[in-house]
One Martini backbone bead per residue (centre of mass of N, CA, C, O) as a GRO file, in nm:
protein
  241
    1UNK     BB    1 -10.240  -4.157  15.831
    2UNK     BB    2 -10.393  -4.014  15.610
    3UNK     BB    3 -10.264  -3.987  15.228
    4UNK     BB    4 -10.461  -3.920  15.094
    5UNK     BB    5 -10.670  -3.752  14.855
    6UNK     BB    6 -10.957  -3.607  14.878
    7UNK     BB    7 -10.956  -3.408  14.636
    8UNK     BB    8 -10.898  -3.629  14.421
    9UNK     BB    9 -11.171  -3.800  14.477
   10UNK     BB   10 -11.346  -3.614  14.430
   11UNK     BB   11 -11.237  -3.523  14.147
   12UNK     BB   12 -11.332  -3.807  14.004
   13UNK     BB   13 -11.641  -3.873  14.154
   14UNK     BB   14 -11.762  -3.639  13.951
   15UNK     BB   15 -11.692  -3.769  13.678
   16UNK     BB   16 -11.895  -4.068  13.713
   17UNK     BB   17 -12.269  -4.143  13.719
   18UNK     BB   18 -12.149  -4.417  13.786
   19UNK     BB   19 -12.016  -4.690  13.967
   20UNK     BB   20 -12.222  -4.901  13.874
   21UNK     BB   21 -12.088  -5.110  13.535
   22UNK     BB   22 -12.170  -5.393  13.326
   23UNK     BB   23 -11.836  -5.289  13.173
   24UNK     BB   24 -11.709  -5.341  13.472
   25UNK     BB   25 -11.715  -5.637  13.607
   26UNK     BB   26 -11.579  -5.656  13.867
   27UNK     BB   27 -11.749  -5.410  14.011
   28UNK     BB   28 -12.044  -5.568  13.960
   29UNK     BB   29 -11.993  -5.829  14.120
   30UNK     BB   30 -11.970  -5.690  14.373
   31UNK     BB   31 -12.220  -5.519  14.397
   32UNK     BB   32 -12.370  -5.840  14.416
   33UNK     BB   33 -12.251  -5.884  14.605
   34UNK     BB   34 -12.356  -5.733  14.853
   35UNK     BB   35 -12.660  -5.692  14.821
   36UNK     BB   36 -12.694  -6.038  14.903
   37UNK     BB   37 -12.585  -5.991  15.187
   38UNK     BB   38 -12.795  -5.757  15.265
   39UNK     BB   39 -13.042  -5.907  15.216
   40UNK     BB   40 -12.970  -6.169  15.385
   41UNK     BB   41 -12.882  -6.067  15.663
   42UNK     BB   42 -13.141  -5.849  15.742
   43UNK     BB   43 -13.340  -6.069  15.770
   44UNK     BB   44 -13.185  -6.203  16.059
   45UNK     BB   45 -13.175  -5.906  16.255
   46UNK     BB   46 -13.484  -5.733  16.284
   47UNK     BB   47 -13.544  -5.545  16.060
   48UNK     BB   48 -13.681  -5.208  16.043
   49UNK     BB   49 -13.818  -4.942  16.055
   50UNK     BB   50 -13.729  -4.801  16.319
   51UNK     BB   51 -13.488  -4.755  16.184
   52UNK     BB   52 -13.117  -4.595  16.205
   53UNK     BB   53 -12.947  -4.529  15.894
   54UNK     BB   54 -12.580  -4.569  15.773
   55UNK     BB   55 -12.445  -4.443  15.502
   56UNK     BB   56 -12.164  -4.493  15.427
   57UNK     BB   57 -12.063  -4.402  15.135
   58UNK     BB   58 -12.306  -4.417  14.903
   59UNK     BB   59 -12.379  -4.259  14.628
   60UNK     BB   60 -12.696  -4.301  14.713
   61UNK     BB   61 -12.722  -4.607  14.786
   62UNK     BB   62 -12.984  -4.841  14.953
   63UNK     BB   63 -12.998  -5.144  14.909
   64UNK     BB   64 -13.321  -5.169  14.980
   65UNK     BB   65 -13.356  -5.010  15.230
   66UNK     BB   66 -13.619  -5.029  15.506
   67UNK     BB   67 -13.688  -4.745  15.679
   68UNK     BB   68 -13.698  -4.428  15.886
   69UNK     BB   69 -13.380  -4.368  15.893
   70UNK     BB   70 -13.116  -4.248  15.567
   71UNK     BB   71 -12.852  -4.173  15.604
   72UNK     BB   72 -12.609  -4.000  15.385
   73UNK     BB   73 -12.273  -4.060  15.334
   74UNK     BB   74 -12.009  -3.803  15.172
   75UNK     BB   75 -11.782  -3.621  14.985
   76UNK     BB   76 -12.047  -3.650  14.720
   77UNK     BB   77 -12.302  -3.431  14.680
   78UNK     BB   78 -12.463  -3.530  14.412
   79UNK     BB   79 -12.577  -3.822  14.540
   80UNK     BB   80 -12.719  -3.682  14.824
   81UNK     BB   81 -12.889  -3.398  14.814
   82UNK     BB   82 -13.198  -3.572  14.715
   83UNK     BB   83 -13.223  -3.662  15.013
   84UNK     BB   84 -13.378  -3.652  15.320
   85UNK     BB   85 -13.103  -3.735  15.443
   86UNK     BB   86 -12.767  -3.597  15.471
   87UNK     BB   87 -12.393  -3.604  15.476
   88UNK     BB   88 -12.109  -3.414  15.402
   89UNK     BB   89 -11.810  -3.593  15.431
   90UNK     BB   90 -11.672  -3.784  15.655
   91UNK     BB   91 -11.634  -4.097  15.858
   92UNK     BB   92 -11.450  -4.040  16.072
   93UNK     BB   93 -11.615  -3.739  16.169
   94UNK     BB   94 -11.949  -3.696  16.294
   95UNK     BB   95 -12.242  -3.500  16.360
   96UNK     BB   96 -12.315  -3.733  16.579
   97UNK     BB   97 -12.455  -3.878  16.823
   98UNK     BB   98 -12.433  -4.108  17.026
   99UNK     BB   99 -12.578  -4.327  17.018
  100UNK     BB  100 -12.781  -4.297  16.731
  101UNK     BB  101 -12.771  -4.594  16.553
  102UNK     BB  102 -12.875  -4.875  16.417
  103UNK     BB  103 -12.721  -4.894  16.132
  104UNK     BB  104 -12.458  -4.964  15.955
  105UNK     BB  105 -12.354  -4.887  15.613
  106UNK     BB  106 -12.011  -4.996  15.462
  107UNK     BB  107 -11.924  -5.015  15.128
  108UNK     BB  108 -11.715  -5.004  14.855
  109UNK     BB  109 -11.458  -4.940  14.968
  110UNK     BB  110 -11.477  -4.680  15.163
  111UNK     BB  111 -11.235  -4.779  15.401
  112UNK     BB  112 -10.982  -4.721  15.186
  113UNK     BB  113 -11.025  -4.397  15.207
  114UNK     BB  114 -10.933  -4.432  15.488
  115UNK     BB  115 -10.892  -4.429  15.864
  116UNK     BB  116 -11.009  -4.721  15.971
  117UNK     BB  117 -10.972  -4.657  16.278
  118UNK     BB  118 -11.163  -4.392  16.283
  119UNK     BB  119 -11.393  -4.495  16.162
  120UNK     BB  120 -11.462  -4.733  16.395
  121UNK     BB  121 -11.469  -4.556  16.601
  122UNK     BB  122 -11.718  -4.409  16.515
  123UNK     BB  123 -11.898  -4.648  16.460
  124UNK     BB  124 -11.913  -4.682  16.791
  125UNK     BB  125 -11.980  -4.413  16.903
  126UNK     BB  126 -12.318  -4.438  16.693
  127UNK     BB  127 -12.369  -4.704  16.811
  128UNK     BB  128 -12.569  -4.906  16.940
  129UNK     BB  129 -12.621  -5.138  17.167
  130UNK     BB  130 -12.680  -5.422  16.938
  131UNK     BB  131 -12.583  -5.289  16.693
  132UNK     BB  132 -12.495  -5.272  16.321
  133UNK     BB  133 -12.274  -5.415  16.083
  134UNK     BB  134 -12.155  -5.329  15.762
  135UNK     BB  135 -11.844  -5.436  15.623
  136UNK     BB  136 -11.655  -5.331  15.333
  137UNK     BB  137 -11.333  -5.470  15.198
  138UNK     BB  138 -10.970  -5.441  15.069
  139UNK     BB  139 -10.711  -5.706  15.125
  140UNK     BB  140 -10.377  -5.779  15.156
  141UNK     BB  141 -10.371  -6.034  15.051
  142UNK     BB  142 -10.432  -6.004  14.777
  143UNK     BB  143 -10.272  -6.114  14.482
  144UNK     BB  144 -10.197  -5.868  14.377
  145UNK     BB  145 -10.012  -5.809  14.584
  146UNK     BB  146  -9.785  -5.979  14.485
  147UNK     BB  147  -9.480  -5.898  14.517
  148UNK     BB  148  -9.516  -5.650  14.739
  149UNK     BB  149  -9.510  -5.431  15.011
  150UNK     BB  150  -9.807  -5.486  15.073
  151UNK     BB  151  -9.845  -5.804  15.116
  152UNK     BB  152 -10.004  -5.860  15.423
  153UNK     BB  153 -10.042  -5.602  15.527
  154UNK     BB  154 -10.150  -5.420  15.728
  155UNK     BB  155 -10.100  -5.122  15.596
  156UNK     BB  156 -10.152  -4.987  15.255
  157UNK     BB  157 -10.055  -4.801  14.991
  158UNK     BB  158 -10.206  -4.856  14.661
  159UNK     BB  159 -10.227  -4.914  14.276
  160UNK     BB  160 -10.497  -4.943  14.129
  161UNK     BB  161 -10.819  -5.046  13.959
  162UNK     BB  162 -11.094  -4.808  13.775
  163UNK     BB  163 -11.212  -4.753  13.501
  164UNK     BB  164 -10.918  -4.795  13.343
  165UNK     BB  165 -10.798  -4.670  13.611
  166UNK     BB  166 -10.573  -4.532  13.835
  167UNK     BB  167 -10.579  -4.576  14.203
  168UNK     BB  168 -10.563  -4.482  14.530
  169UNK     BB  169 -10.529  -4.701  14.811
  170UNK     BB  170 -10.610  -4.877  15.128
  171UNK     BB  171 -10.500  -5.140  15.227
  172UNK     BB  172 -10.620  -5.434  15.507
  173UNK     BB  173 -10.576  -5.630  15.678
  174UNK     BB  174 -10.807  -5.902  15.798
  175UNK     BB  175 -10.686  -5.904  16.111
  176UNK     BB  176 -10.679  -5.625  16.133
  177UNK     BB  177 -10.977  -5.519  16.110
  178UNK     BB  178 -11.095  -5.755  16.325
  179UNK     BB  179 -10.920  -5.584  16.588
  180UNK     BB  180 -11.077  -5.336  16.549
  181UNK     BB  181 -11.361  -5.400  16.578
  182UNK     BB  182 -11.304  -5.563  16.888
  183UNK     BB  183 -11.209  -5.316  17.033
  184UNK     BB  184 -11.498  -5.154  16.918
  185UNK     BB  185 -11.728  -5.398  17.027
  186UNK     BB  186 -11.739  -5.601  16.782
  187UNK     BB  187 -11.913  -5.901  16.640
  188UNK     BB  188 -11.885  -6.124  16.449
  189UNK     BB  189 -12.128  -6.323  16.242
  190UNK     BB  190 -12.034  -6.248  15.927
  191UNK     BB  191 -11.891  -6.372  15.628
  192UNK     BB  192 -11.736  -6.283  15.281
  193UNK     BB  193 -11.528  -6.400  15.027
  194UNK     BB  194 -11.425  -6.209  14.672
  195UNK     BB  195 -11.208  -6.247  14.515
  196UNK     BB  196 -10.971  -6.468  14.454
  197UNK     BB  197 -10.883  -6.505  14.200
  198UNK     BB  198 -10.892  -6.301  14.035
  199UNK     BB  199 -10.598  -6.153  14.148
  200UNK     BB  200 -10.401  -6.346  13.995
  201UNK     BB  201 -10.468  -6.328  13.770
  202UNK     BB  202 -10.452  -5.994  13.708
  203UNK     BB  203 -10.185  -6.019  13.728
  204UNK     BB  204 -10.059  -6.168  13.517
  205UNK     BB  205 -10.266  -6.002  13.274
  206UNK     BB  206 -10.355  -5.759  13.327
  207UNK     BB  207 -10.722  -5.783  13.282
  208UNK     BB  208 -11.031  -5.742  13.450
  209UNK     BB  209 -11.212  -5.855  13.288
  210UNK     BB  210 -11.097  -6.136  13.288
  211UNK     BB  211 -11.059  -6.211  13.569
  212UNK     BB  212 -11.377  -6.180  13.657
  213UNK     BB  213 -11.437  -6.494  13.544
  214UNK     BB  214 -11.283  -6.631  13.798
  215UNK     BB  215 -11.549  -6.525  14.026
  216UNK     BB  216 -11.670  -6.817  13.946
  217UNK     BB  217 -11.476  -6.956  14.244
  218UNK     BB  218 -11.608  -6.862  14.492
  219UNK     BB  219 -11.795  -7.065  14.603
  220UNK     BB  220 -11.568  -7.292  14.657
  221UNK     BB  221 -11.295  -7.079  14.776
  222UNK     BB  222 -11.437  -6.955  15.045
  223UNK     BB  223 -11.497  -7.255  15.220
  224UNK     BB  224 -11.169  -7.248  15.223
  225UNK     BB  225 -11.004  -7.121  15.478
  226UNK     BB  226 -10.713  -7.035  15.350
  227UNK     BB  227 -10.799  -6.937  15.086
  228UNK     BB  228 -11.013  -6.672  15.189
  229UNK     BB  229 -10.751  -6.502  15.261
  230UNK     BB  230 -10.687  -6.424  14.956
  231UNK     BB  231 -10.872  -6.172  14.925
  232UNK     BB  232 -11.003  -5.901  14.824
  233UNK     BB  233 -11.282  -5.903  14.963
  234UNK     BB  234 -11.463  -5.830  15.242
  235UNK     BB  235 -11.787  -5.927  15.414
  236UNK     BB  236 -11.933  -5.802  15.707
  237UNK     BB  237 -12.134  -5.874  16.007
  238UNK     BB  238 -12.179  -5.659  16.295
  239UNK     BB  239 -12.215  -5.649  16.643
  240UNK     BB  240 -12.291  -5.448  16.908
  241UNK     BB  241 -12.188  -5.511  17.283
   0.00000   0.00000   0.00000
């Protein structure tokens, strides 16, 4: 399925230093929404040190947590190669045992740029029965794509935009995603949905850092169940049954 250029993404995610930047506002906002969810919803979950965690494309990053065994995975080796555990690959297949996990977290749109179906699928195979998954990812129905052939996909490559840059990803629609969870045995406990007006500023004015100032009418429209399905980011807490 997946049209991506692998080697593409490599080669821009290494001229990179930083991937969550101050300068940037849309993405570091994203960052602290997510940071948000993973400290509030781990402490609800008896989250302990004898956790082993898979970070699917972590970039590096442990989100503040402390467990047994953390596993970073990455195609970008740079980020991951000092930590004391870490797989350079693809999260779509990865060298570890069945149910071996008891904790995924891939967060930062990571699974826009591979092959959702297969991605989730791994996530099923690697996780412990009554294991957790937190999964973020960016929405078809995000008003950027509206008036596009995109917008409400089911999936589709889209040319968004990441440090004044365009890039390929993969949006997929939030009840795609959310189907194919159910299909693969985890069971949503909590959404929140994030950047819902500023997707359409931006799309009017093509201006991402103006745009971003609008991310502060989310605490209002998540709440509204039609409007926050038209969110550009969704992050998940998911049980594995």
């Amino acid at each position: 399925m997946s049209f991506i250029d692998q080697h593409e993404i490599e080669k821009n995610y290494n001229k990179i230093d930083d991937i969550w930047t101050e300068d940037d506002p849309w993405h570091y906002y994203t960052l602290k929404k997510i940071q948000n969810f993973i400290k509030k919803e781990t402490k609800k979950i008896n989250f302990n040190y004898n956790f082993r965690v898979l970070n699917a494309g972590s970039a590096g990053n442990e989100y503040g947590i402390k467990c047994k065994e953390h596993i970073h995975v990455d195609i970008i080796e740079k980020d991951i190669i000092n930590k004391p555990y870490y797989i350079v690959g693809s999260i779509e297949k990865l060298p570890l045992k069945k149910n071996e996990i008891n904790f995924i977290l891939c967060v930062g749109s990571v699974i826009n740029y591979t092959d959702a179906m297969l991605s989730i699928r791994e996530f099923n195979r690697l996780t412990e029965k009554n294991g957790y998954l937190i999964l973020e990812f960016e929405n078809s129905y995000s008003y950027e794509y509206f008036l596009t052939d995109s917008f409400k996909k089911t999936a589709n490559i889209v040319t968004t935009f990441y440090k004044g840059e365009e890039e390929k990803v993969w949006v997929y629609s939030h009840k795609y995603i959310k189907k194919l969870l159910e299909s693969n045995n985890f069971k949503i406990l909590k959404s929140n949905n994030f950047h819902i007006l500023s997707p359409l500023i931006y799309k009017i004015t093509k201006n991402d850092k103006f745009a971003s100032k609008f991310s502060f009418f989310d605490k209002v429209l998540a709440k509204i169940p039609i409007i926050k399905n038209y969110s550009s980011n969704v992050i998940l807490l998911c049980q594995k049954i």
